[in-house]
MDAnalysis code that builds the backbone (N, CA, C; Angstrom):
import MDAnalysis as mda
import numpy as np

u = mda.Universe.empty(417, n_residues=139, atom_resindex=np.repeat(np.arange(139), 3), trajectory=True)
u.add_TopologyAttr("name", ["N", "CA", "C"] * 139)
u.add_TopologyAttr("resid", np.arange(1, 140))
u.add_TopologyAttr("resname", ["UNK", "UNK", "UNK", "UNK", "UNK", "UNK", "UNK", "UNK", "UNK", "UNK", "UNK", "UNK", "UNK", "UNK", "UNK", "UNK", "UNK", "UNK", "UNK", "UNK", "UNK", "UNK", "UNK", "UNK", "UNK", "UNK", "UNK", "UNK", "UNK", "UNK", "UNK", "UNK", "UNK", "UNK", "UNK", "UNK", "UNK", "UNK", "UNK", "UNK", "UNK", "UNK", "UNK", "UNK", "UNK", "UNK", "UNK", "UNK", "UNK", "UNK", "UNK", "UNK", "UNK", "UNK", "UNK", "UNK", "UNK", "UNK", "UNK", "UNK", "UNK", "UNK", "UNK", "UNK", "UNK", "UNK", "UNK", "UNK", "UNK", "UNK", "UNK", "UNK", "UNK", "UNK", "UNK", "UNK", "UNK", "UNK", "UNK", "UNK", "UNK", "UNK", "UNK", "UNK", "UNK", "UNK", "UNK", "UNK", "UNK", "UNK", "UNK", "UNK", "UNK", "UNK", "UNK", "UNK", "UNK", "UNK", "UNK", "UNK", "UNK", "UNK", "UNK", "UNK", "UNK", "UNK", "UNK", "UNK", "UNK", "UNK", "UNK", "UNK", "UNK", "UNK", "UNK", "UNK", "UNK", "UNK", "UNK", "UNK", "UNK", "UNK", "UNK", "UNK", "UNK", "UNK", "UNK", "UNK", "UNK", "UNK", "UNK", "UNK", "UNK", "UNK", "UNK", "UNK", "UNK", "UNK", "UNK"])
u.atoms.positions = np.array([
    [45.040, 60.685, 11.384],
    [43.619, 60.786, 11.560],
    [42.943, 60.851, 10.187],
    [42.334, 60.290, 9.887],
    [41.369, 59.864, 8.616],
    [39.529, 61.121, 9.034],
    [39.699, 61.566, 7.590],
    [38.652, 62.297, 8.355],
    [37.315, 61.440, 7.141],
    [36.398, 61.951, 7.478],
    [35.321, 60.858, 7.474],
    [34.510, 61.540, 6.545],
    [33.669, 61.738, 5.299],
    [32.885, 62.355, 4.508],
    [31.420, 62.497, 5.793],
    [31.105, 63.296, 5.690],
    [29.524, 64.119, 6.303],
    [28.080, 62.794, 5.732],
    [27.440, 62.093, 6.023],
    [26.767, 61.286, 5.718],
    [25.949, 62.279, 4.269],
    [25.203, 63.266, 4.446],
    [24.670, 64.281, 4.275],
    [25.551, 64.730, 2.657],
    [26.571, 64.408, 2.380],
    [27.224, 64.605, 1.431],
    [27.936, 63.629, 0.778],
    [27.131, 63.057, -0.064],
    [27.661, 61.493, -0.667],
    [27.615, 61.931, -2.436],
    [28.866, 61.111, -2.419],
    [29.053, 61.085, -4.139],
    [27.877, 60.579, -4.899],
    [27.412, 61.605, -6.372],
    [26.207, 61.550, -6.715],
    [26.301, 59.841, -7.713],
    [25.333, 59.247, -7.868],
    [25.345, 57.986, -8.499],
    [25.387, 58.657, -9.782],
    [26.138, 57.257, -10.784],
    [27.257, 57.200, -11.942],
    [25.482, 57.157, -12.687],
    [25.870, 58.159, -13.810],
    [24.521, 58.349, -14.528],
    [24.277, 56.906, -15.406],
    [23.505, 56.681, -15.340],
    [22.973, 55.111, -16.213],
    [22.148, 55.773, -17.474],
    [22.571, 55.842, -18.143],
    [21.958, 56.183, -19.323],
    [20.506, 55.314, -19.721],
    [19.490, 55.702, -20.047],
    [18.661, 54.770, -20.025],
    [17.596, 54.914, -21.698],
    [17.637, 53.540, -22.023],
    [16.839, 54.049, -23.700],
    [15.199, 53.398, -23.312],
    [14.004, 54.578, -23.841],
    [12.669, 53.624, -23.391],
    [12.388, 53.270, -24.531],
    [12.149, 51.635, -24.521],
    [11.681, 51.111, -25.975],
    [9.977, 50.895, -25.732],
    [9.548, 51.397, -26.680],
    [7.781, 51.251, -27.175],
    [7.642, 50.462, -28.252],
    [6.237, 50.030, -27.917],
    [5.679, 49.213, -29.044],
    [4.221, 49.177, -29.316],
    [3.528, 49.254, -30.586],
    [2.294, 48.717, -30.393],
    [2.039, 48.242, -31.554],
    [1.419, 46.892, -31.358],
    [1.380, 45.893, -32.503],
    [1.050, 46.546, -34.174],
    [-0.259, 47.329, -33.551],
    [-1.017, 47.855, -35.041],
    [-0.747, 49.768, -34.857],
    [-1.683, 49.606, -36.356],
    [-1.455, 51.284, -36.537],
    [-2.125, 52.121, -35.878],
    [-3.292, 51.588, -35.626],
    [-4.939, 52.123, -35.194],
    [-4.329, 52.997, -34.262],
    [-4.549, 54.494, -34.550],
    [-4.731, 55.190, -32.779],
    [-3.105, 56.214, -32.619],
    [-2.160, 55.468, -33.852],
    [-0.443, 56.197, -34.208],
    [-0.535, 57.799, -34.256],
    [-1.428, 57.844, -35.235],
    [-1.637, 59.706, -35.904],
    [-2.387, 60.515, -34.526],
    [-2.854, 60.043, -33.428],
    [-3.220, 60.940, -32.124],
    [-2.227, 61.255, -31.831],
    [-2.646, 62.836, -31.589],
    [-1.853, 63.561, -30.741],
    [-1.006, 62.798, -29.414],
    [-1.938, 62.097, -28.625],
    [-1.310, 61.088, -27.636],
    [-1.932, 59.677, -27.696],
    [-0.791, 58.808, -28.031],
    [-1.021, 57.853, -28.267],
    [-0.998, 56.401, -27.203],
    [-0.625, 54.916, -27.673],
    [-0.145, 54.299, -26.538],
    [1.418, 54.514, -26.508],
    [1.854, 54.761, -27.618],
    [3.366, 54.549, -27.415],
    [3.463, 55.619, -26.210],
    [2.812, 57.329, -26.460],
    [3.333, 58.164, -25.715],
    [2.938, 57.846, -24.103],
    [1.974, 57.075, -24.040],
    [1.631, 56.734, -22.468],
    [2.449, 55.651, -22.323],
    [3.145, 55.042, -23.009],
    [4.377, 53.682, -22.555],
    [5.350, 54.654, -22.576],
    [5.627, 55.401, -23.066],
    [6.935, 56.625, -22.566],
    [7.066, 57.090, -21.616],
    [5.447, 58.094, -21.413],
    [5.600, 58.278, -19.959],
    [5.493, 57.762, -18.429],
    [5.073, 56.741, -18.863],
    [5.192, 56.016, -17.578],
    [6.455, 55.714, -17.669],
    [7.371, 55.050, -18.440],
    [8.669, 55.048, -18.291],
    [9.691, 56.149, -17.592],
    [9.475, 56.987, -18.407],
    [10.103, 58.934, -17.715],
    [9.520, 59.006, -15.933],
    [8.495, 58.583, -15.971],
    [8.204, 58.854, -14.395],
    [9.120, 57.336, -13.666],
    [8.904, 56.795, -14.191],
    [9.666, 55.747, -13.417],
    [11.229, 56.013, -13.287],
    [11.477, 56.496, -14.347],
    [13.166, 56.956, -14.756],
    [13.164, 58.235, -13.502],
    [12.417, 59.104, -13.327],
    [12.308, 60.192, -12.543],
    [12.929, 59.913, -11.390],
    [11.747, 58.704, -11.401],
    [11.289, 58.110, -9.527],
    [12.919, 57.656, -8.977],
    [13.717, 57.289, -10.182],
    [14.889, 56.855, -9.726],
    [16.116, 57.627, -9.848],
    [15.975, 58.686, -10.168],
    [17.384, 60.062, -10.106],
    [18.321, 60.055, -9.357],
    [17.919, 59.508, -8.253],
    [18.954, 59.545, -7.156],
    [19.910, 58.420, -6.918],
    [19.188, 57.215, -8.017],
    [20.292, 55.567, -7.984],
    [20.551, 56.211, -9.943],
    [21.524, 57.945, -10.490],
    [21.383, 57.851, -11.474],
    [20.917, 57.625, -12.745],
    [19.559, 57.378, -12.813],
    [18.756, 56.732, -13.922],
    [18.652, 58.864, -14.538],
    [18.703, 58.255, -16.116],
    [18.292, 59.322, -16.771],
    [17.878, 59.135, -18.176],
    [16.822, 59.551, -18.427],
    [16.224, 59.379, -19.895],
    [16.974, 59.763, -21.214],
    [17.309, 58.505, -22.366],
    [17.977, 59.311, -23.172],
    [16.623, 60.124, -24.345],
    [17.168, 61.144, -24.550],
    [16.145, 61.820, -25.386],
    [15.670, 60.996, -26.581],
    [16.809, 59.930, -27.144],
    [16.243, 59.440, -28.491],
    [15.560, 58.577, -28.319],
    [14.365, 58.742, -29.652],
    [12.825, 57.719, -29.086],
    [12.878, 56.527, -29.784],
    [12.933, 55.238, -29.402],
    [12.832, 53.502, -29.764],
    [11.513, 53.183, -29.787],
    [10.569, 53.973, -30.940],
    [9.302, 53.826, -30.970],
    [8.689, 52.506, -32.294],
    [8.490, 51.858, -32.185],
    [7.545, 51.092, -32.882],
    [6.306, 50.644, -33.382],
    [5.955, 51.527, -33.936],
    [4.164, 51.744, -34.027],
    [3.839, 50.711, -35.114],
    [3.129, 49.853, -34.943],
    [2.475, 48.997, -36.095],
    [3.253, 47.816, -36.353],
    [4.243, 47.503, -35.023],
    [4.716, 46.186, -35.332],
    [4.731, 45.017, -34.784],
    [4.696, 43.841, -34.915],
    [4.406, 42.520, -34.342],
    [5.828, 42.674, -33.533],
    [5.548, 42.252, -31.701],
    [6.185, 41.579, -30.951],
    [6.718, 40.456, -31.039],
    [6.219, 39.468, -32.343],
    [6.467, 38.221, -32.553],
    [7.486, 37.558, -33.162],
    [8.743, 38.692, -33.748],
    [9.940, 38.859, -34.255],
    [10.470, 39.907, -33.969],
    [11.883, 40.009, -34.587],
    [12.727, 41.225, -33.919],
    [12.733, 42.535, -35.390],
    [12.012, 41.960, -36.205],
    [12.029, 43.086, -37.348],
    [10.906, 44.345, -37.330],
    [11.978, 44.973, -36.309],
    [11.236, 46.309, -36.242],
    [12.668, 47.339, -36.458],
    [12.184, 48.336, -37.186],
    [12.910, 49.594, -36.959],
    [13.893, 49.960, -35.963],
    [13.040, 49.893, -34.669],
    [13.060, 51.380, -33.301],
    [14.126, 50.296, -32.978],
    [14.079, 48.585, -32.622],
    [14.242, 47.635, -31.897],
    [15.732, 47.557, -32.608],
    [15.938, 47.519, -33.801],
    [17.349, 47.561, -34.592],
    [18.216, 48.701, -34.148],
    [17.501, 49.821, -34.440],
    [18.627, 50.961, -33.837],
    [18.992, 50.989, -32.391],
    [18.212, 50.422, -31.985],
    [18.097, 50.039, -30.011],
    [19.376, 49.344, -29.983],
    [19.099, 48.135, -30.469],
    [20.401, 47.698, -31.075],
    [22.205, 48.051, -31.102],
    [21.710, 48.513, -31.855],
    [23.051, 49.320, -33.008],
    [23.475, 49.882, -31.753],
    [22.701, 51.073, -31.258],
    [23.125, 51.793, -30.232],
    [23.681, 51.132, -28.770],
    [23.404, 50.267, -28.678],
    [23.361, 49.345, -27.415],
    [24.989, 49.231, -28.143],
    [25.037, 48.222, -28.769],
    [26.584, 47.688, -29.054],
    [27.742, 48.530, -29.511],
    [26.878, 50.205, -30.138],
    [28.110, 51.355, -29.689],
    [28.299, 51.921, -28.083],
    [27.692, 51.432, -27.195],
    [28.067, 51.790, -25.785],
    [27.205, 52.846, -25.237],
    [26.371, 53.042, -26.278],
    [25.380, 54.804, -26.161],
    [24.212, 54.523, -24.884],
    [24.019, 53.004, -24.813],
    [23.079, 53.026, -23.580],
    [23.279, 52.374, -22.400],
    [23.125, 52.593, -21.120],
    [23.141, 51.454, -19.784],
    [22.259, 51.036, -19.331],
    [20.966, 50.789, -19.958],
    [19.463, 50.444, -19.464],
    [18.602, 50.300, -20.529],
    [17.554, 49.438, -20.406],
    [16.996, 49.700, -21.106],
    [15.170, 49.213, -20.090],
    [14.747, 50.409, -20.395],
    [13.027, 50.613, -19.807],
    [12.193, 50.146, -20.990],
    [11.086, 48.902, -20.475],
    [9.405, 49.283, -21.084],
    [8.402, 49.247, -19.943],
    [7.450, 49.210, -20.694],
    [6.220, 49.233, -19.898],
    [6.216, 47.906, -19.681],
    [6.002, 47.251, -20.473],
    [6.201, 45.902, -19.943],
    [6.840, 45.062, -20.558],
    [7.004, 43.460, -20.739],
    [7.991, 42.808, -21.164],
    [7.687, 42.256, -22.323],
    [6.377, 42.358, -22.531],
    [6.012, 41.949, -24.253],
    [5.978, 43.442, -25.337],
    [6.253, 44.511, -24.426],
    [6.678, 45.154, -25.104],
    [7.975, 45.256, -26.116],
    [8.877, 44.379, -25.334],
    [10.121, 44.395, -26.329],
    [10.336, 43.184, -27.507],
    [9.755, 41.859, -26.539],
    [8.975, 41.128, -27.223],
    [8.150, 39.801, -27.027],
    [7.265, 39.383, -27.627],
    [6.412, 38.253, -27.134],
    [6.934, 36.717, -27.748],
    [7.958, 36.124, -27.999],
    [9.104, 35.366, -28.210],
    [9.793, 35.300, -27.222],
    [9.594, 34.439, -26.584],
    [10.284, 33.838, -25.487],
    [11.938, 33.354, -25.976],
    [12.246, 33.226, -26.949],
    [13.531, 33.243, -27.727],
    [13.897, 34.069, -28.065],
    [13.604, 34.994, -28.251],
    [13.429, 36.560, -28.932],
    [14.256, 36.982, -27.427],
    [13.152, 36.871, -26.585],
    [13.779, 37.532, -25.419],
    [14.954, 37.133, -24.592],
    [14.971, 35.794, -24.621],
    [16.260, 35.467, -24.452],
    [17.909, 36.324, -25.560],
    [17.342, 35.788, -26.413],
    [18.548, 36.650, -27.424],
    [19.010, 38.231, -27.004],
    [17.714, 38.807, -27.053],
    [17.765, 40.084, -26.751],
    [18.887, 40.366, -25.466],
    [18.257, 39.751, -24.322],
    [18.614, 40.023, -23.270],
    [20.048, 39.720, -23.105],
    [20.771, 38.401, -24.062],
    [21.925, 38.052, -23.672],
    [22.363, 39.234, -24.362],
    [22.388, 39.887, -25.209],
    [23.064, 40.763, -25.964],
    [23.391, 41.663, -24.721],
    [21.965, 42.692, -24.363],
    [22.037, 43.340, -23.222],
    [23.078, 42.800, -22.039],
    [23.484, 41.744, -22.195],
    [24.211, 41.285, -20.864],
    [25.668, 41.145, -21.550],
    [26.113, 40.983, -22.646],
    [26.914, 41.224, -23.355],
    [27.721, 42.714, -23.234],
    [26.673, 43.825, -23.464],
    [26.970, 44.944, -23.262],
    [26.765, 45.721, -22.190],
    [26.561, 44.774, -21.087],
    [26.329, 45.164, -19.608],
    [25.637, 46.205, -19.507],
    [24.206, 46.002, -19.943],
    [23.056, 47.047, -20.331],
    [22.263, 46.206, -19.263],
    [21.536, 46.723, -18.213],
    [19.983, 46.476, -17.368],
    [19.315, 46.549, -18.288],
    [17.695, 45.728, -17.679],
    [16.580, 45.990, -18.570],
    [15.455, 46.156, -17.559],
    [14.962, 47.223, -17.672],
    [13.863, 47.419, -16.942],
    [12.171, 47.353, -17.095],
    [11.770, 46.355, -16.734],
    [9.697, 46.629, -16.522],
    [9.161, 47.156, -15.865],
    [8.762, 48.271, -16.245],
    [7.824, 49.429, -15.191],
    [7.094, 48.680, -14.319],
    [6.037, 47.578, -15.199],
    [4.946, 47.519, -14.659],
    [5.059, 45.927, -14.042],
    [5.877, 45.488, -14.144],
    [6.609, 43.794, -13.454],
    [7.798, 44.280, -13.255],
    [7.566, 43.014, -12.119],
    [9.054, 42.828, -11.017],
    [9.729, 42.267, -12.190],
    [10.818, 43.030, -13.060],
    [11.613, 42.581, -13.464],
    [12.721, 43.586, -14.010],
    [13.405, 43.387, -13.169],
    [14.492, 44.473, -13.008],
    [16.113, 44.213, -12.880],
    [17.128, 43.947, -14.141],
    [18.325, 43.460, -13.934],
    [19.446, 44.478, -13.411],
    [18.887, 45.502, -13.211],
    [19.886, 46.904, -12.248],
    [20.436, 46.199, -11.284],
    [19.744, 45.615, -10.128],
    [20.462, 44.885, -9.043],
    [20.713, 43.718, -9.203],
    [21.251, 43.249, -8.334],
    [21.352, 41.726, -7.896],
    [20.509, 41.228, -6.945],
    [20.086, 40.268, -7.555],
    [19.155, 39.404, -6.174],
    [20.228, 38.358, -5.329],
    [19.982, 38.460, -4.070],
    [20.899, 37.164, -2.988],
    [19.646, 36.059, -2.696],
    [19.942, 35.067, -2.914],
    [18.825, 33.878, -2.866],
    [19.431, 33.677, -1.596],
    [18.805, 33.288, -0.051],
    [18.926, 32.661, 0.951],
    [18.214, 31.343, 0.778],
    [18.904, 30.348, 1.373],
    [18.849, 29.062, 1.639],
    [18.220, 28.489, 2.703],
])
């Protein structure tokens, strides 16, 4: 006789480590107390929240970029994002949106294969664009 786990008691989901990358082109508005980066954070954290239960969890270290062009990959926050990605330190990666990481449509390709390289998701808060799951195309 095979006994059966309690529905009510299910193994907790495998923590996904998750890094939120920010950006904002210029400086204007950096030195406030709350800025845009910190409102592209938190909407991220609430979204990361919203998902606790499919494992999502915020990593504390911040991938902030204040004052830099989307239009290349030479930023700071975006390098160590990086670095860290290809030591294994992250399984996700959250923005607010998708020109947040960057506005290079080549850029983003690159990026992303890397991420898929290191079997890292990438998540858009604010667009349907979400590589956590799989989509099934019906015919």
């Amino acid at each position: 006789m095979q006994v059966k786990t309690p529905p009510s008691i299910q193994e907790p989901a495998p923590a996904v480590r998750c890094a939120i990358y920010t950006r904002k082109s210029t400086e204007e508005g950096i030195d406030r107390d709350f800025n845009s980066l910190d409102a592209q954070r938190e909407s991220a954290e609430a979204f990361i929240l919203s998902q606790r239960s499919e494992g999502l969890t915020a990593l504390s270290e911040r991938y902030d970029d204040g004052g830099f062009s989307g239009s290349n990959m030479n930023r700071p926050a975006l390098q160590r994002l990086v670095e860290d990605i290809r030591a294994g330190a992250v399984d996700c990666v959250v923005v607010y949106k998708v020109d947040r990481l960057s506005r290079s449509l080549i850029d983003f390709a690159r990026i992303v294969e890397t991420f898929e390289q290191h079997h890292v998701s990438f998540i858009s808060v604010t667009q349907q664009f979400n590589t956590t799951t799989s989509l099934a195309v019906r015919g």
